[in-house]
ZADO-1210 file (C-alpha; in nm, 4 decimals, padded with zeros to 6 digits):
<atoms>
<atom x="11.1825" y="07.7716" z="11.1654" code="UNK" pos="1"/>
<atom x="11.5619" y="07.7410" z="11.2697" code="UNK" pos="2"/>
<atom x="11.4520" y="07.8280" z="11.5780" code="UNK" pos="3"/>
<atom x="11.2346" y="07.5827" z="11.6123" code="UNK" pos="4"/>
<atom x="11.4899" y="07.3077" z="11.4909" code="UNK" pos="5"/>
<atom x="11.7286" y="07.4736" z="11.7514" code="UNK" pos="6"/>
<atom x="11.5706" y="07.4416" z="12.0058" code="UNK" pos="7"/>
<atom x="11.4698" y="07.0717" z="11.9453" code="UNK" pos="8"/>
<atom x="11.7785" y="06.9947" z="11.8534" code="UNK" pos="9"/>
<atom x="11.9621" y="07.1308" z="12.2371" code="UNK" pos="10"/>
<atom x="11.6432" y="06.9869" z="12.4233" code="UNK" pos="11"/>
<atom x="11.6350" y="06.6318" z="12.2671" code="UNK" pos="12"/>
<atom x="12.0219" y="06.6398" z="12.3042" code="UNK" pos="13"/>
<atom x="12.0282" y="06.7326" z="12.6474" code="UNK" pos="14"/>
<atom x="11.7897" y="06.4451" z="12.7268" code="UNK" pos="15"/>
<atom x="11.9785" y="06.2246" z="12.5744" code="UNK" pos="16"/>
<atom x="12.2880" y="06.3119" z="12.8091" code="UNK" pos="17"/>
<atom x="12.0927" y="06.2977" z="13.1050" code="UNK" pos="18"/>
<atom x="11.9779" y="05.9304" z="12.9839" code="UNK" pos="19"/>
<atom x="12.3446" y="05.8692" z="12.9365" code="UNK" pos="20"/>
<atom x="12.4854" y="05.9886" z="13.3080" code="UNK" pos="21"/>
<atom x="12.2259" y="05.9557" z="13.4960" code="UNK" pos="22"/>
<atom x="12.0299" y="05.6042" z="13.3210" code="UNK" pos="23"/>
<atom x="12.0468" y="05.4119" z="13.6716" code="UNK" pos="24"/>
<atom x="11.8049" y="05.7392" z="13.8208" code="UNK" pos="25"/>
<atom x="11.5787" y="05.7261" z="13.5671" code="UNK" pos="26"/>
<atom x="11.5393" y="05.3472" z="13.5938" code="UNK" pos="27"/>
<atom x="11.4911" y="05.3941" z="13.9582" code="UNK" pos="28"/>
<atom x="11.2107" y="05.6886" z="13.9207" code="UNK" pos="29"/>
<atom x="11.0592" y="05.5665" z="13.6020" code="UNK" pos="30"/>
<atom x="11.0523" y="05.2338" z="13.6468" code="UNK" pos="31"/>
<atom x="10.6881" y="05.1267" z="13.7068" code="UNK" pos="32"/>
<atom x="10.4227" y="04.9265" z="13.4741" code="UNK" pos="33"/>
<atom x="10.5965" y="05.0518" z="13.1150" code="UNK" pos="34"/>
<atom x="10.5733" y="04.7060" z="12.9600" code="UNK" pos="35"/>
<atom x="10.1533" y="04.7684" z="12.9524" code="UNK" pos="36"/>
<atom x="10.2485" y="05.0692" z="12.7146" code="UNK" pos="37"/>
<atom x="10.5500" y="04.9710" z="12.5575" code="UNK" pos="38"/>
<atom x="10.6644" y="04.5999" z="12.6328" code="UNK" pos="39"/>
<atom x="11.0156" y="04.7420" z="12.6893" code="UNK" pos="40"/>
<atom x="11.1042" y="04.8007" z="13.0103" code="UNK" pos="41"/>
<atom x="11.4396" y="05.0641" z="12.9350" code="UNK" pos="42"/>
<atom x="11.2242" y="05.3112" z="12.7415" code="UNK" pos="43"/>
<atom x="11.1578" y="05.6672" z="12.9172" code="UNK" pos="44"/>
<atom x="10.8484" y="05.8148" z="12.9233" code="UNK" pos="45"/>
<atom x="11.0237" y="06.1975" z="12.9315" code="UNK" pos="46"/>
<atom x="10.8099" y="06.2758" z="12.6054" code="UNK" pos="47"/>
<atom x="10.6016" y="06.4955" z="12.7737" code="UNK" pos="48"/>
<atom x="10.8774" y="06.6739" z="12.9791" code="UNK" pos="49"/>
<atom x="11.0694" y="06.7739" z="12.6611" code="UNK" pos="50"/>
<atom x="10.7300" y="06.9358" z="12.5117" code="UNK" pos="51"/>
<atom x="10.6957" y="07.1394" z="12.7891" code="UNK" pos="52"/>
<atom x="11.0437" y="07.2403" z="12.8096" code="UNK" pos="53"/>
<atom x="11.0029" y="07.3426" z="12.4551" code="UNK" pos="54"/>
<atom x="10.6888" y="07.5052" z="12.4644" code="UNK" pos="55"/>
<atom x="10.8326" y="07.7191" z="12.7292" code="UNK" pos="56"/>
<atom x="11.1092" y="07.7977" z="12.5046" code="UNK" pos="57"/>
<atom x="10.8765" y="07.9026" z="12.2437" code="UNK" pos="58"/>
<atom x="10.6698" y="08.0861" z="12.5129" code="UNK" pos="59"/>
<atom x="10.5585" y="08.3387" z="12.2653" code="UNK" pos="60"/>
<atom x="10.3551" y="08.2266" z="12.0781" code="UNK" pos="61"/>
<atom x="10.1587" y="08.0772" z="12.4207" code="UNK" pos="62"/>
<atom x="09.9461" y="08.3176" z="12.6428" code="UNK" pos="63"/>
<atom x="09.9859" y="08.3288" z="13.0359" code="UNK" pos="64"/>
<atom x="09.6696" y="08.0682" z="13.0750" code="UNK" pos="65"/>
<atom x="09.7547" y="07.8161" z="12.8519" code="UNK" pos="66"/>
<atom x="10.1097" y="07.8257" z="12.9634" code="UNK" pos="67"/>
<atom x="10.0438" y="07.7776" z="13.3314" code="UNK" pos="68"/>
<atom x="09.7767" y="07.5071" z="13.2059" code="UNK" pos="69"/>
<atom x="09.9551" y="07.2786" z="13.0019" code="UNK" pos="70"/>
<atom x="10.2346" y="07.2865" z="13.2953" code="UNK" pos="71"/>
<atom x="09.9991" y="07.1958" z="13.5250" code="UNK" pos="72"/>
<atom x="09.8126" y="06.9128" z="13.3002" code="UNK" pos="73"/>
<atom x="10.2043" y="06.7354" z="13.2258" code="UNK" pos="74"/>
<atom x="10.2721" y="06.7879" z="13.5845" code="UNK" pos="75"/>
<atom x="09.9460" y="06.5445" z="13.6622" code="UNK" pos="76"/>
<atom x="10.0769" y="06.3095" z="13.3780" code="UNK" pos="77"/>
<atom x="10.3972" y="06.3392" z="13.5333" code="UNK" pos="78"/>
<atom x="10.2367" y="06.2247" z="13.8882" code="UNK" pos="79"/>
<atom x="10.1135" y="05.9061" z="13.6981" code="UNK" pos="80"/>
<atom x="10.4278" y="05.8209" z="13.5557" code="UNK" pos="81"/>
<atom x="10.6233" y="05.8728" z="13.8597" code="UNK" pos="82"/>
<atom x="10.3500" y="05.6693" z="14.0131" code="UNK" pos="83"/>
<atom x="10.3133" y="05.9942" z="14.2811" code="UNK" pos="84"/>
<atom x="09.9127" y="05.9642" z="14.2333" code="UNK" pos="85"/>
<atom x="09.8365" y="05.6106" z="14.1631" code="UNK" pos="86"/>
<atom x="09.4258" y="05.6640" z="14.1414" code="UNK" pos="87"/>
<atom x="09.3463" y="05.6708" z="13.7919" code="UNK" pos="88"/>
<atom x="09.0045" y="05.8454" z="13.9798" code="UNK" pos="89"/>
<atom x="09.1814" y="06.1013" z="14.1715" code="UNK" pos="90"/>
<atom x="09.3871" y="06.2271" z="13.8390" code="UNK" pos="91"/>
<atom x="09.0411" y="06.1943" z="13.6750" code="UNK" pos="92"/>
<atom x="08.9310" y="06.4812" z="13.9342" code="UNK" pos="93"/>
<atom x="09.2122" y="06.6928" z="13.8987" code="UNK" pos="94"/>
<atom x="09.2045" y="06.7077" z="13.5395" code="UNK" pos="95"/>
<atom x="08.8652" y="06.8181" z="13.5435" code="UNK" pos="96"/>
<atom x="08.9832" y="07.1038" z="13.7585" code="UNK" pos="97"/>
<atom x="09.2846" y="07.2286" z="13.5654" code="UNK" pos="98"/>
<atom x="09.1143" y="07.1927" z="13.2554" code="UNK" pos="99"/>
<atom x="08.7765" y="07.3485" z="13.3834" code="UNK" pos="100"/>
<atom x="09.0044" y="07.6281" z="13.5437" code="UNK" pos="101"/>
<atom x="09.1800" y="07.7213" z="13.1758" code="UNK" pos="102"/>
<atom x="08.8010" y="07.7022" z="12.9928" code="UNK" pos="103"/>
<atom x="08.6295" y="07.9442" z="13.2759" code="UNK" pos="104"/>
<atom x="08.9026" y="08.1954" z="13.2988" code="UNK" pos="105"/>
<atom x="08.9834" y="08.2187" z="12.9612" code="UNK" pos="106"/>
<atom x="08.5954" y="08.2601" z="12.8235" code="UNK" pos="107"/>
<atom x="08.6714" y="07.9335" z="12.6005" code="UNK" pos="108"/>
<atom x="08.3457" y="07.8228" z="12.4769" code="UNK" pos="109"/>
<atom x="08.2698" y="07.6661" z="12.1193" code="UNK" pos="110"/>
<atom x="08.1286" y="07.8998" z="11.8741" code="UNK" pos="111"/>
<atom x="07.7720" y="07.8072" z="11.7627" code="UNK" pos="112"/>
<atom x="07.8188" y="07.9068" z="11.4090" code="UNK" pos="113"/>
<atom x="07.7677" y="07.6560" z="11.1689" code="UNK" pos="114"/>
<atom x="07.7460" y="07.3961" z="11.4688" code="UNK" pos="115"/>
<atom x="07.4679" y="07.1260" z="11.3235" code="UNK" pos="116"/>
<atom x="07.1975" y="06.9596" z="11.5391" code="UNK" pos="117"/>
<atom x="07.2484" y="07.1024" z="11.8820" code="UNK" pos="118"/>
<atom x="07.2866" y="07.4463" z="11.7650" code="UNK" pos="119"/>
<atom x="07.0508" y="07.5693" z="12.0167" code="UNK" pos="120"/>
<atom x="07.1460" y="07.3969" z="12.3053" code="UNK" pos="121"/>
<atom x="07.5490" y="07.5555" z="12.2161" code="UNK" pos="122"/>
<atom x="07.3442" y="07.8696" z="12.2585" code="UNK" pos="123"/>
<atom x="07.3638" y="07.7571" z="12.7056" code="UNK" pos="124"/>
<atom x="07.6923" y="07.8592" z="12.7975" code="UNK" pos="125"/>
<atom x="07.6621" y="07.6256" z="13.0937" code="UNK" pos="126"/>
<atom x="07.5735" y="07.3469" z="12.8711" code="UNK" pos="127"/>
<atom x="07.8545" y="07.4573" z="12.6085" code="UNK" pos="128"/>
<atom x="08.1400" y="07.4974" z="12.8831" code="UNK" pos="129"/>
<atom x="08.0307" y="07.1241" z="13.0008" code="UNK" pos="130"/>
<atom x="08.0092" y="07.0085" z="12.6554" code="UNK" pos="131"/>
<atom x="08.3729" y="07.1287" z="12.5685" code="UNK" pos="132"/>
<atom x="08.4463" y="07.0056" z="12.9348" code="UNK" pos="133"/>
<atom x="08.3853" y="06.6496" z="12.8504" code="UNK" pos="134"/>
<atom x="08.5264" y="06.6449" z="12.5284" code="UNK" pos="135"/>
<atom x="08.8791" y="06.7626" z="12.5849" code="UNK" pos="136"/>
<atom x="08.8463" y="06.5179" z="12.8745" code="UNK" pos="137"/>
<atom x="08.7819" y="06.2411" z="12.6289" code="UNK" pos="138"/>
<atom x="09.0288" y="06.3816" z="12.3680" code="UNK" pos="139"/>
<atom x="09.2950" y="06.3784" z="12.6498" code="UNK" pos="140"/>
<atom x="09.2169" y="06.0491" z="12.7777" code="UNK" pos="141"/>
<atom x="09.2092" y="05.8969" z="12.4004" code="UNK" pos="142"/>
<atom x="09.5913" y="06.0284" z="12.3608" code="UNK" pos="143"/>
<atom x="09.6442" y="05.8305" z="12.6287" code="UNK" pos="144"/>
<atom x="09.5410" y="05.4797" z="12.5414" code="UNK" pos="145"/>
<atom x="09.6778" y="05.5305" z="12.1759" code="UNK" pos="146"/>
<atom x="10.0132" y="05.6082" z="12.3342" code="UNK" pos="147"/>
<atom x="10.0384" y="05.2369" z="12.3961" code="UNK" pos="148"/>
<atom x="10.2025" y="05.1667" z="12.0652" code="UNK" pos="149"/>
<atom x="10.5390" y="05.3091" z="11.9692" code="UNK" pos="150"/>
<atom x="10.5108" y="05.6097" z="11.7483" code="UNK" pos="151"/>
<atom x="10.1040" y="05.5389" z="11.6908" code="UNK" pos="152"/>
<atom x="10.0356" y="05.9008" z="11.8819" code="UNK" pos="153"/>
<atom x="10.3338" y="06.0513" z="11.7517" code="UNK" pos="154"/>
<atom x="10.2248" y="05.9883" z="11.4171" code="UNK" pos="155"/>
<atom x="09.8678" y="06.0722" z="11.4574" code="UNK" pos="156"/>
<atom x="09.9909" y="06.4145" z="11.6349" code="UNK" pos="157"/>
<atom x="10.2159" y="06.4750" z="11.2992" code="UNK" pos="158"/>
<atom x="09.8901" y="06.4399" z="11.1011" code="UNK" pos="159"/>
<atom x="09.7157" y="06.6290" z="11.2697" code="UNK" pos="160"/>
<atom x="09.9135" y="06.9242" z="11.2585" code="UNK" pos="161"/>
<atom x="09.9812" y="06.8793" z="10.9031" code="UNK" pos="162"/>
<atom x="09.6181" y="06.9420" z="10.8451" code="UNK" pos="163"/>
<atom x="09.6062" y="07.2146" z="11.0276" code="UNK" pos="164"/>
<atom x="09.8606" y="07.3461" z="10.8967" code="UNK" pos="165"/>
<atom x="09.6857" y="07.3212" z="10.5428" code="UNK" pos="166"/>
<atom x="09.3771" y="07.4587" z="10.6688" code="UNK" pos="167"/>
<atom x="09.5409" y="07.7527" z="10.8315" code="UNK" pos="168"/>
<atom x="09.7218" y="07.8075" z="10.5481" code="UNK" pos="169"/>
<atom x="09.4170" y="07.8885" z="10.2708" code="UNK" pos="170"/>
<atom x="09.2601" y="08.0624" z="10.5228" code="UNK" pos="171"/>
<atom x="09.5660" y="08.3016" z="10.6465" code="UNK" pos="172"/>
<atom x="09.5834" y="08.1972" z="10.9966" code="UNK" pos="173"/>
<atom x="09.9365" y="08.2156" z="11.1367" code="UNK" pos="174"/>
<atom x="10.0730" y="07.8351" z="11.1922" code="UNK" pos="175"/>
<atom x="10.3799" y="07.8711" z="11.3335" code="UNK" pos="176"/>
<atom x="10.2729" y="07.7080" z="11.6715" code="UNK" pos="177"/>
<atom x="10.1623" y="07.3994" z="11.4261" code="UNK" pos="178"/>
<atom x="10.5535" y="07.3949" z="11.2751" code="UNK" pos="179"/>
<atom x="10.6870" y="07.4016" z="11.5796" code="UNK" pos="180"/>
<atom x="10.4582" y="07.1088" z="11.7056" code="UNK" pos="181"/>
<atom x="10.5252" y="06.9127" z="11.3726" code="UNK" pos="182"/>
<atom x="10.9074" y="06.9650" z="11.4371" code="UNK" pos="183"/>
<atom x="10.8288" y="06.7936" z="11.7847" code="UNK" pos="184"/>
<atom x="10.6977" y="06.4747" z="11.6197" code="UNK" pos="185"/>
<atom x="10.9809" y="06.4925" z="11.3604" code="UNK" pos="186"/>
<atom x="11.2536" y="06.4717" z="11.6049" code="UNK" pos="187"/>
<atom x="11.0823" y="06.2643" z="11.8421" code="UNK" pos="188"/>
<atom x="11.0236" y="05.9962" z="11.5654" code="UNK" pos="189"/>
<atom x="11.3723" y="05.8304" z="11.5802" code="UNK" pos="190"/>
<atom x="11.3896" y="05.8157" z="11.9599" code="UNK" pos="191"/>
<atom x="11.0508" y="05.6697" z="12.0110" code="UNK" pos="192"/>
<atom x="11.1245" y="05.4154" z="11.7150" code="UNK" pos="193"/>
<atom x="11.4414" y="05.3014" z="11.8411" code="UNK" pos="194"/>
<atom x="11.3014" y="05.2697" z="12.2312" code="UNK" pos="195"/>
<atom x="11.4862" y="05.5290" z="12.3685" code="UNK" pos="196"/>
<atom x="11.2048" y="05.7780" z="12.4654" code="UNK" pos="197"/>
<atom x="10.8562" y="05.7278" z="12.5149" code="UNK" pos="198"/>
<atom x="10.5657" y="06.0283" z="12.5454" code="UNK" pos="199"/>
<atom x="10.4532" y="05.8821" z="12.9079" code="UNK" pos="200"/>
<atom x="10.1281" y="06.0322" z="13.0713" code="UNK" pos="201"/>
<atom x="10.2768" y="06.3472" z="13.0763" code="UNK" pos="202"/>
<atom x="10.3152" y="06.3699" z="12.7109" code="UNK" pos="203"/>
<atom x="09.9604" y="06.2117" z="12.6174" code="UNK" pos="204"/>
<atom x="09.7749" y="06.4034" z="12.8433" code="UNK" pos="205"/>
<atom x="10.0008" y="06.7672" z="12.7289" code="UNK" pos="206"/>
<atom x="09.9052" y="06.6447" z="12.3637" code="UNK" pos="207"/>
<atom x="09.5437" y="06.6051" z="12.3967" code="UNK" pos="208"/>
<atom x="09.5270" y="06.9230" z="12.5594" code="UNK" pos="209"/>
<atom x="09.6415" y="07.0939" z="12.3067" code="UNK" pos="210"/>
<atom x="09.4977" y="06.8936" z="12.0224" code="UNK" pos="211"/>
<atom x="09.1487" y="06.9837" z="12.1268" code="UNK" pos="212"/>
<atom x="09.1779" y="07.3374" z="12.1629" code="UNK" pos="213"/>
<atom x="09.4142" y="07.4298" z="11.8605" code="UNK" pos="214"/>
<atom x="09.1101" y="07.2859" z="11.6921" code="UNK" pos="215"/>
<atom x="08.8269" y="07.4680" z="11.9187" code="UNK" pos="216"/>
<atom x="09.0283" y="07.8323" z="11.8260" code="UNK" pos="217"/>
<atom x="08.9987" y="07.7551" z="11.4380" code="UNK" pos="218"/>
<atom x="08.7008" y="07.6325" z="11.4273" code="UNK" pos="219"/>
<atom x="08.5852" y="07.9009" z="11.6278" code="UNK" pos="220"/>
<atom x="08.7992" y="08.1467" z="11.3515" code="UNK" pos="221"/>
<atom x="08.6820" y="08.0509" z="11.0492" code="UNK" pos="222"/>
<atom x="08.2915" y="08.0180" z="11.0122" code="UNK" pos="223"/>
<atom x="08.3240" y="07.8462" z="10.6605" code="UNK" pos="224"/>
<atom x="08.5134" y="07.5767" z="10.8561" code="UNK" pos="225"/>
<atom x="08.2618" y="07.2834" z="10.9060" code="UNK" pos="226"/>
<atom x="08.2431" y="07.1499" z="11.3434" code="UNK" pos="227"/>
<atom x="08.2722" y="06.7820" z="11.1708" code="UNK" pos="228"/>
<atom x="08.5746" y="06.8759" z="11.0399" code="UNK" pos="229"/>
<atom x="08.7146" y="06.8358" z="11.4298" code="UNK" pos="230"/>
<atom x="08.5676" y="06.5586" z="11.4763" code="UNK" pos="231"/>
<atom x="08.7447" y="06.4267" z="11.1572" code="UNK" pos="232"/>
<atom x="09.0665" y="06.4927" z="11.3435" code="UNK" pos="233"/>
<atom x="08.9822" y="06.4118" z="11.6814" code="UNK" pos="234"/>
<atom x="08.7808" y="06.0754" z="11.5889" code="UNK" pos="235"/>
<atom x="09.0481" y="05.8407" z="11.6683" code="UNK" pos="236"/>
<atom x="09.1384" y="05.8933" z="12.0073" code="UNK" pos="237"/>
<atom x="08.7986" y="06.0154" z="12.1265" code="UNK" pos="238"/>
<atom x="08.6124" y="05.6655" z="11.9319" code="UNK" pos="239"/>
<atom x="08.8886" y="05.4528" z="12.1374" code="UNK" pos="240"/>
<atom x="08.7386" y="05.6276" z="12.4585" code="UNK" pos="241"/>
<atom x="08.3892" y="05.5735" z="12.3664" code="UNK" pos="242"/>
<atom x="08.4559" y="05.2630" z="12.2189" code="UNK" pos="243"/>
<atom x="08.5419" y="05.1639" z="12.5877" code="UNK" pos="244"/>
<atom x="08.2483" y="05.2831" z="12.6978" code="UNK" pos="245"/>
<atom x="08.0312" y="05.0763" z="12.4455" code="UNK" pos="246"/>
<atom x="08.2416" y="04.7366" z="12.5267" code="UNK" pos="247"/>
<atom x="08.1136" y="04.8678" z="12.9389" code="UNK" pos="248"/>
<atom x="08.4890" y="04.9553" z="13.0200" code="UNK" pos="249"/>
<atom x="08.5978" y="05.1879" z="13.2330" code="UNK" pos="250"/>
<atom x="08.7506" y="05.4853" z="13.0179" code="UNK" pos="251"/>
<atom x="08.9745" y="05.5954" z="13.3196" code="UNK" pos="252"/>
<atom x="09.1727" y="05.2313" z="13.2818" code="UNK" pos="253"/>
<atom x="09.3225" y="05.0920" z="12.9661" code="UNK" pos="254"/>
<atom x="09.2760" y="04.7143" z="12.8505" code="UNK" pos="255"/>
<atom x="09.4083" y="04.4924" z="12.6241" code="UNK" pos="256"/>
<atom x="09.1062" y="04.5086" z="12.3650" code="UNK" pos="257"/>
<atom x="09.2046" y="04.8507" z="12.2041" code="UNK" pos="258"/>
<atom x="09.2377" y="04.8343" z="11.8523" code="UNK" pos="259"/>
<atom x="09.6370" y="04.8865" z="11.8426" code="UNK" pos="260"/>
<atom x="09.6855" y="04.6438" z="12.1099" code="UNK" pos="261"/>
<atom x="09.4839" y="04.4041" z="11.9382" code="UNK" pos="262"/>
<atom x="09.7048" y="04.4968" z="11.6089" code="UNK" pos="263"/>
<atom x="10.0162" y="04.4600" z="11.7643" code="UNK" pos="264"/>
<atom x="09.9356" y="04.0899" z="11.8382" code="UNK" pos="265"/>
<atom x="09.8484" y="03.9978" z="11.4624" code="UNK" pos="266"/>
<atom x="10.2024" y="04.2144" z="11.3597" code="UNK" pos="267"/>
<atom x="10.3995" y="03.9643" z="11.6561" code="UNK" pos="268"/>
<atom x="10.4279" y="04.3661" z="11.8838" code="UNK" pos="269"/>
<atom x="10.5678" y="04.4967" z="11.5606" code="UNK" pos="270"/>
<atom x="10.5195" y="04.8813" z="11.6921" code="UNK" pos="271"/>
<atom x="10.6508" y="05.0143" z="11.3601" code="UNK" pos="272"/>
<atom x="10.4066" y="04.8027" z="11.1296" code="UNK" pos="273"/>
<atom x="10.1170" y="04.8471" z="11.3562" code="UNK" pos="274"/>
<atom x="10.1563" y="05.2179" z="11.4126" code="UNK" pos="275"/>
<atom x="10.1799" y="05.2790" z="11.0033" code="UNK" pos="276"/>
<atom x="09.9097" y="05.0635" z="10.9842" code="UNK" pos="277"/>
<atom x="09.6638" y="05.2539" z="11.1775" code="UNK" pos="278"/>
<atom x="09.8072" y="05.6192" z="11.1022" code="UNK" pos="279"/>
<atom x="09.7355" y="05.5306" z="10.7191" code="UNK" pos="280"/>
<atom x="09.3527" y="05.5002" z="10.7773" code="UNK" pos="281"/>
<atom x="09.4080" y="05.8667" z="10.9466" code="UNK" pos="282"/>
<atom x="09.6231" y="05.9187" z="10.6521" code="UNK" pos="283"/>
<atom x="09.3493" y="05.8934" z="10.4267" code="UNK" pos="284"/>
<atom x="09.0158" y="06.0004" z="10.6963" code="UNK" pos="285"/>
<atom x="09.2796" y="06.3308" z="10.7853" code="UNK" pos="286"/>
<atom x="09.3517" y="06.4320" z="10.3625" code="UNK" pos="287"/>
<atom x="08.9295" y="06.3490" z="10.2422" code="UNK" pos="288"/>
<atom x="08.8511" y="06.5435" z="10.5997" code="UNK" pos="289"/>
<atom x="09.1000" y="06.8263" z="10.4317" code="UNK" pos="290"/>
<atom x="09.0033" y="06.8555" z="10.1262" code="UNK" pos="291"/>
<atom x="08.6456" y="06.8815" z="10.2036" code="UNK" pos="292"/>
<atom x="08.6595" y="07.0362" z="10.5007" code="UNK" pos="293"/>
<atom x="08.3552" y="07.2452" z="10.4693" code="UNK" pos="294"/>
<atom x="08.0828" y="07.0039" z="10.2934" code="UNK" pos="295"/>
<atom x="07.9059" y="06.8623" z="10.6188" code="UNK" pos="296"/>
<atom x="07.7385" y="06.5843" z="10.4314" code="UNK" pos="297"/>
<atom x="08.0830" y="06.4563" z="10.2456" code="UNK" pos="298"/>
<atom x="08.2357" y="06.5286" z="10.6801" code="UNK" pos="299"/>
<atom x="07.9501" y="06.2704" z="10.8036" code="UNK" pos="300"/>
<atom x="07.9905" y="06.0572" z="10.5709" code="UNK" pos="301"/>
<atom x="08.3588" y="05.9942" z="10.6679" code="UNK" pos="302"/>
<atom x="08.3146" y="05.9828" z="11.0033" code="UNK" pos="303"/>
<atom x="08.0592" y="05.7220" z="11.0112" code="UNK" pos="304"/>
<atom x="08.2836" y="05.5462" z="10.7533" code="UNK" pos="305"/>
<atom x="08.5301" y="05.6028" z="11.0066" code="UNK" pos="306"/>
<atom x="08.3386" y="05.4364" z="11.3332" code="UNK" pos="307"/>
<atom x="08.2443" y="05.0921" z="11.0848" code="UNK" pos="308"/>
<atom x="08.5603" y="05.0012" z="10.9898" code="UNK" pos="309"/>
<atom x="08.6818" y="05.0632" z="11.3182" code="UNK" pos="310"/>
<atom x="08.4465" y="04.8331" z="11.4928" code="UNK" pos="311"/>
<atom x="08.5071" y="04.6229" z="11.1888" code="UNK" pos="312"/>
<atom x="08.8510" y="04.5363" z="11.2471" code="UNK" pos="313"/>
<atom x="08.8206" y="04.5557" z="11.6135" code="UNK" pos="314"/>
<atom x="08.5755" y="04.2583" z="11.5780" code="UNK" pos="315"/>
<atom x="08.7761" y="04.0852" z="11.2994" code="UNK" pos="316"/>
<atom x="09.0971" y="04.1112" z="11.5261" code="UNK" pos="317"/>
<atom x="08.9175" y="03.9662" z="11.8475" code="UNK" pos="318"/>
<atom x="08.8367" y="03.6479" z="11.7323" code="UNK" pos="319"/>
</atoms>
């Protein structure tokens, strides 16, 4: 774990010089459409750059693939932020490639124990590859829109790992790679509160990415591990994605009619308020998902809970 604070510690540092000396190049590279995501025009979207600059630091505990992929998936959030590929459609395309890439060379297909309902079709590995396909796809895209709100994906990330950390732990799966992650959102906490750093593209997309398959491997792992239990985790971004879909938006480009933006108007763009706000209904959805993490009826239950009160107080909030 020292290690882990270490390197944190020299990496956010280091950014924070480079901010310092070299503010006036950042501005002039970085400088594009931030106020849609954070209504401050000075804050950096380098998020995802000092993930992957740590995850290469903790390169053990990474194999070659994923390595190479989650360099290549923050390089194509990197292209957005730098506005180097504008096309929301062309990035759309290339994910689909790097991510389809990593699932066919690696063998990375979801498990069809104890997967409900479709447990036959899961049996297809063509129709399992595209079904994990599309999800991380959605997962990745989710991360995205929720990054529009300071600290709101930070926060969500930090639950997240902290349940899988708990999971992981009665079960005796090593969670070391969850630590380190969880040290990631501790430190980047203050810099994204105070405006300084943002996660951009690059660090939505990178956190998606792994998001969804940290939670493919375990539930994959352990069989007594229910498949809603992922969904528990995964609902938020992947319901503001579908959400999009139901309201006929495109999912490739954000609006102002997500729930957080919508939020942030009632709280007068009060990031901190709104972000607690929303990251204590996955507070509670996160700890019930937890705690009965096997029981598939107790796992529906909460999700559909989940999906009412979200359109609830999305239609509350839009009148």
């Amino acid at each position: 774990m020292l290690y882990f604070i270490f390197t944190n510690f020299i990496v956010f540092s280091s950014t924070l010089l480079l901010i310092k000396f070299k503010k006036s190049f950042l501005k002039e590279k970085f400088y594009t459409n931030v106020e849609k995501h954070n209504y401050n025009k000075n804050i950096f979207p380098l998020g995802g750059i000092i993930l992957i600059f740590l995850i290469f630091l903790n390169h053990k505990y990474f194999d070659l693939e994923l390595l190479i992929s989650c360099l290549l998936v923050s390089l194509l959030g990197l292209s957005s932020d730098l506005k180097i590929i504008k096309s929301p459609k062309i990035r759309f395309f290339l994910m689909i490639f790097v991510v389809g890439m990593y699932l066919y060379f690696t063998n990375n297909l979801i498990s069809q124990n104890n997967f409900p309902v479709i447990y036959k079709l899961m049996n297809n590995e063509l129709f399992n590859f595209t079904f994990l396909l599309v999800s991380i796809l959605i997962i990745i895209n989710g991360c995205n829109f929720i990054d529009g709100v300071n600290n709101n994906l930070n926060l969500y990330f930090f639950l997240l790992n902290l349940s899988l950390i708990y999971i992981k732990y009665i079960y005796g799966v090593d969670f070391e790679i969850n630590i380190f992650l969880l040290l990631f959102s501790f430190f980047f906490f203050y810099f994204n509160y105070k405006n300084i750093l943002m996660f951009g593209d690059s660090g939505a997309y990178l956190i998606g990415f792994l998001s969804a398959l940290d939670l493919v491997q375990i539930t994959n792992e352990i069989e007594l591990l229910s498949k809603y239990f992922a969904i528990i985790l995964l609902a938020y971004p992947s319901y503001e994605v579908l959400f999009s879909i139901i309201r006929k938006k495109n999912p490739l480009f954000p609006d102002g009619n997500h729930l957080h933006l919508l939020l942030m108007k009632i709280n007068k763009q009060n990031h901190f308020k709104t972000s607690l706000q929303l990251n204590f209904l996955n507070l509670i959805l996160f700890s019930l998902g937890s705690i009965y993490h096997n029981d598939d009826v107790i796992l529906v239950f909460l999700i559909l809970s989940y999906v009412i009160l979200y359109n609830y107080f999305h239609n509350y909030f839009s009148r």
